[in-house]
C-alpha atoms as one frame of an Amber mdcrd trajectory, in Angstrom:
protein
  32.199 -25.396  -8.844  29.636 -25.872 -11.234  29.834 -22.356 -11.946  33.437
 -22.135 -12.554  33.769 -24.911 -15.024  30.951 -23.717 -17.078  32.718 -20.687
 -17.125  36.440 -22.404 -17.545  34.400 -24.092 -20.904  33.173 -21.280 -22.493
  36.160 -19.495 -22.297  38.332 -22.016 -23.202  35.921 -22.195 -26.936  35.804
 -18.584 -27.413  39.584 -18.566 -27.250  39.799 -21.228 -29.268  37.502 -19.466
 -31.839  39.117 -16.256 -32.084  43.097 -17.413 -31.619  45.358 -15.467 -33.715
  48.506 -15.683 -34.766  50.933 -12.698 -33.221  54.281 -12.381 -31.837  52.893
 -13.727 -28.441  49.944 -15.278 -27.314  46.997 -13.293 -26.692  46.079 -12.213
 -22.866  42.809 -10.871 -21.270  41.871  -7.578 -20.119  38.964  -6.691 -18.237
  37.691  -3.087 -18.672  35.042  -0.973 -16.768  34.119   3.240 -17.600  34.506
   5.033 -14.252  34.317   8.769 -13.153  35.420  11.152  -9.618  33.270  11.782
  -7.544  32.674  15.358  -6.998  35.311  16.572  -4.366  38.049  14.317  -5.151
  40.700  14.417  -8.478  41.812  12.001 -10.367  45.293  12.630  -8.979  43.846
  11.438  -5.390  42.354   8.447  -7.155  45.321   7.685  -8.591  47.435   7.984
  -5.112  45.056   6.044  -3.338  44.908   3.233  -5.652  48.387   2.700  -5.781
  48.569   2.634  -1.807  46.334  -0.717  -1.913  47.995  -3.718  -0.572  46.890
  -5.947  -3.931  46.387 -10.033  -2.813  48.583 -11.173  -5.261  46.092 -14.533
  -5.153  42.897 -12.499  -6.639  44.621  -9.664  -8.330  45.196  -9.325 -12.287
  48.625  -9.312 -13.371  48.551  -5.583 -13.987  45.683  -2.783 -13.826  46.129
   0.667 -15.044  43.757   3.821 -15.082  43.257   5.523 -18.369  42.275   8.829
 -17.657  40.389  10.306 -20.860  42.177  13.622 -21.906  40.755  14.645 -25.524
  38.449  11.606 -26.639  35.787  11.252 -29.389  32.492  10.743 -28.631  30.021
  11.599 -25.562  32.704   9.434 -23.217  33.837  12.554 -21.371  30.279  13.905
 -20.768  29.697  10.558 -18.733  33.053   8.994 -17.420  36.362   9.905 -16.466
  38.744   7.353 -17.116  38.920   3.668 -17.930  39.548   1.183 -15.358  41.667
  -1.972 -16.980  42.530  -5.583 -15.039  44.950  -7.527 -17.669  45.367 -11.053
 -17.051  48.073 -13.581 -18.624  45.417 -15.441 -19.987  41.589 -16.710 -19.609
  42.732 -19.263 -16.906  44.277 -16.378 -14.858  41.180 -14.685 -15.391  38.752
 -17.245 -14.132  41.376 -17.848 -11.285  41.171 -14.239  -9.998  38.065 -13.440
 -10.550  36.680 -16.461  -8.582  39.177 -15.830  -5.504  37.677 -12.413  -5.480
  34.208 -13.250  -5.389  35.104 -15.843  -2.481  36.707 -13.331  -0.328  34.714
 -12.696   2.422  32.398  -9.245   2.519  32.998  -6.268   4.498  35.028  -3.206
   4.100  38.634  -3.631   2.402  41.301  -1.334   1.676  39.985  -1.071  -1.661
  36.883   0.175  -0.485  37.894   3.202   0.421  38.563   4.038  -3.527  35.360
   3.022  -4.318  34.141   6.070  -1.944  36.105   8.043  -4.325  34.989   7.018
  -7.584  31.434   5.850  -9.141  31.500   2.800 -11.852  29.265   1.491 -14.879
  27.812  -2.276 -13.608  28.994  -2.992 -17.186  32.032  -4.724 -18.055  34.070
  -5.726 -21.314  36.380  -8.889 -21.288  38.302  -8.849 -24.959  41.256 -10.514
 -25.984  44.541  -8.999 -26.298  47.357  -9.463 -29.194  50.366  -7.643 -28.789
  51.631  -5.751 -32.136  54.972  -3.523 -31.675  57.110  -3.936 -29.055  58.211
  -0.939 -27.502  59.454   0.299 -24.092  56.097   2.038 -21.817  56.357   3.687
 -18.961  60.159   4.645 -19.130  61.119   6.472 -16.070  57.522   7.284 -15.057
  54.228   6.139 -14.259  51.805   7.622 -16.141  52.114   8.145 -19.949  50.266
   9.131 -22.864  48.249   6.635 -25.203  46.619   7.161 -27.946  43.204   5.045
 -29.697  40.883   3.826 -32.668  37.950   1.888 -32.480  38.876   0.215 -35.919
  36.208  -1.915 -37.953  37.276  -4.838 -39.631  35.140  -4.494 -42.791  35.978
  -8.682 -43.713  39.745  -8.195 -42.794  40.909 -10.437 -40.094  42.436  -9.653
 -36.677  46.142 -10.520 -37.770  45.472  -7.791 -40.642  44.468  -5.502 -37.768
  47.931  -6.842 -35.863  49.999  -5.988 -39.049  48.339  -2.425 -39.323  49.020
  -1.644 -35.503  52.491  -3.112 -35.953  53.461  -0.568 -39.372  51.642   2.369
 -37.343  53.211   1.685 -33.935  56.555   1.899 -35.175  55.943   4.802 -37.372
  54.754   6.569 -34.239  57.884   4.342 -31.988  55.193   3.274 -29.839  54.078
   0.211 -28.659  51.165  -1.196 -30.093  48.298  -3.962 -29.341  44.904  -4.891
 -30.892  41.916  -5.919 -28.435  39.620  -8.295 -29.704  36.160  -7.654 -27.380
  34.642 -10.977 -26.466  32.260 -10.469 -24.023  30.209  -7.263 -22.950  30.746
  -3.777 -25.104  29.092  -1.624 -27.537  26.322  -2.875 -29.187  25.196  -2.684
 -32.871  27.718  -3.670 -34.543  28.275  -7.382 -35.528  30.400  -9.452 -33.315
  34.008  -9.658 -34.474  33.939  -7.037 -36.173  35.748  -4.990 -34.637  38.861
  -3.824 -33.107  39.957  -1.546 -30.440  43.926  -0.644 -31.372  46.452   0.954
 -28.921  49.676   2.578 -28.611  50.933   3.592 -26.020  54.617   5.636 -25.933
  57.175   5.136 -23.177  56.517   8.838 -21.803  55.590  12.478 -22.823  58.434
  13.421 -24.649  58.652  10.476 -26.557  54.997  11.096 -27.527  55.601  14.995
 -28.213  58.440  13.967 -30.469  55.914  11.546 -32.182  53.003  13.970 -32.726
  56.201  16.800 -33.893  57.519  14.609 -36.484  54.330  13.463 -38.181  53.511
  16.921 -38.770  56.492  17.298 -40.805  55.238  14.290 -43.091  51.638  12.631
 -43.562  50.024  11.231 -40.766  50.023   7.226 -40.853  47.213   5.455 -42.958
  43.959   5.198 -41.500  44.156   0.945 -42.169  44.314  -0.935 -44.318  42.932
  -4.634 -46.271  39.381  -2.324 -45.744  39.668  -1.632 -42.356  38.545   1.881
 -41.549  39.337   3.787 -37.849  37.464   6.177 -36.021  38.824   9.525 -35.098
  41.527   8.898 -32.411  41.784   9.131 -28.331  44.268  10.410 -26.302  44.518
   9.253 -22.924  46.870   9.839 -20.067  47.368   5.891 -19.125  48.434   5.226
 -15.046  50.124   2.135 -13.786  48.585   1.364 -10.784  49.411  -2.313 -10.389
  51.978  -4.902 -11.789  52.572  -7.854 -10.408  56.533  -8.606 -11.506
């Protein structure tokens, strides 16, 4: 108990510390680098995941595999794809994560995934603001997203929100700025920066994207002196939502 309310605490001042204003409050993901293991595909992964009976008591409100397809970086030497838990906020967080750990040990359905796949111990915990809306996963499961590790450079987050908004309707994808808050890359200064999203609602929509900007110049790489890193593309699948 002791446990839970230190953790309820700090949460509860590191939201408070890094509280933005967007077009709806910011939720909590909870991200982990993962990879196959040899003999299995990420397509079996994927089909096996989805198959697990989720306890709707411990489980996030959504997860989704991000399956790396062309990103920058050594992350394709080491990993696979990403592994992401979102939660409605940090009190669903601390909710699910402590049912979890007091489930009882043994094997669960889940385990047999984990026979399938090896994971970093490491995790990241960031804050999530939501910049364009826009319509995912539209008559499919698994769509493309694309990435920027963006650094803020004395800009704030909202300026980060604004950029992702102009840039995720230019591409008519929706859009959302994470905020790490615990765990991540080090060296770099905390708050500082951004990880930016945008994800389209399926393959065409993203083709027809990528198509047009070629006609015209690409969108700007920030702006208020934020600078972005060379961009990800990811194949992104739902594997959970809890309606």
């Amino acid at each position: 108990m002791k446990i839970k309310l230190i953790l309820s605490t700090l949460c509860l001042t590191l939201f408070c510390m890094t509280t933005v204003s967007a077009q709806e409050p910011p939720t909590v993901v909870r991200s982990w680098l993962c990879s196959v293991v040899p003999g299995h595909s990420m397509d079996e992964v994927v089909a096996v995941a989805r198959d697990i009976e989720w306890d709707e008591e411990s489980s996030p409100s959504a997860t989704f595999f991000r399956e790396a397809v062309a990103v920058p970086g050594e992350f394709q030497r080491n990993w696979d794809f990403v592994w992401a838990d979102f939660y409605a906020d940090w009190g669903a967080y601390v909710e699910s994560r402590s049912a979890q750990r007091d489930r009882p040990s043994g094997r669960t359905a889940s385990l047999g995934l984990f026979d399938m796949i090896s994971c970093d111990e490491r995790r990241i915990v960031s804050n999530v603001s939501q910049a364009n809306q826009g319509d995912i996963f539209s008559d499919t499961e698994s769509t493309p997203m694309g990435s920027q590790f963006c650094d803020l450079n004395g800009a704030t987050v909202q300026d980060a929100i604004m950029m992702a908004t102009a840039v995720g309707q230019r591409l008519g994808a929706y859009s959302a700025v994470d905020m790490p808050a615990f765990g991540g890359q080090g060296g770099y200064e905390a708050f500082s920066r951004v990880y930016v999203r945008y994800v389209f609602a399926d393959g065409q929509t993203f083709a027809n994207s990528l198509d047009a900007l070629s006609e015209t110049s690409p969108p700007p790489n920030g702006t208020n002196g934020i600078s972005c890193g060379a961009g990800g593309l990811w194949l992104s699948h739902r594997i959970y939502q809890n309606n």
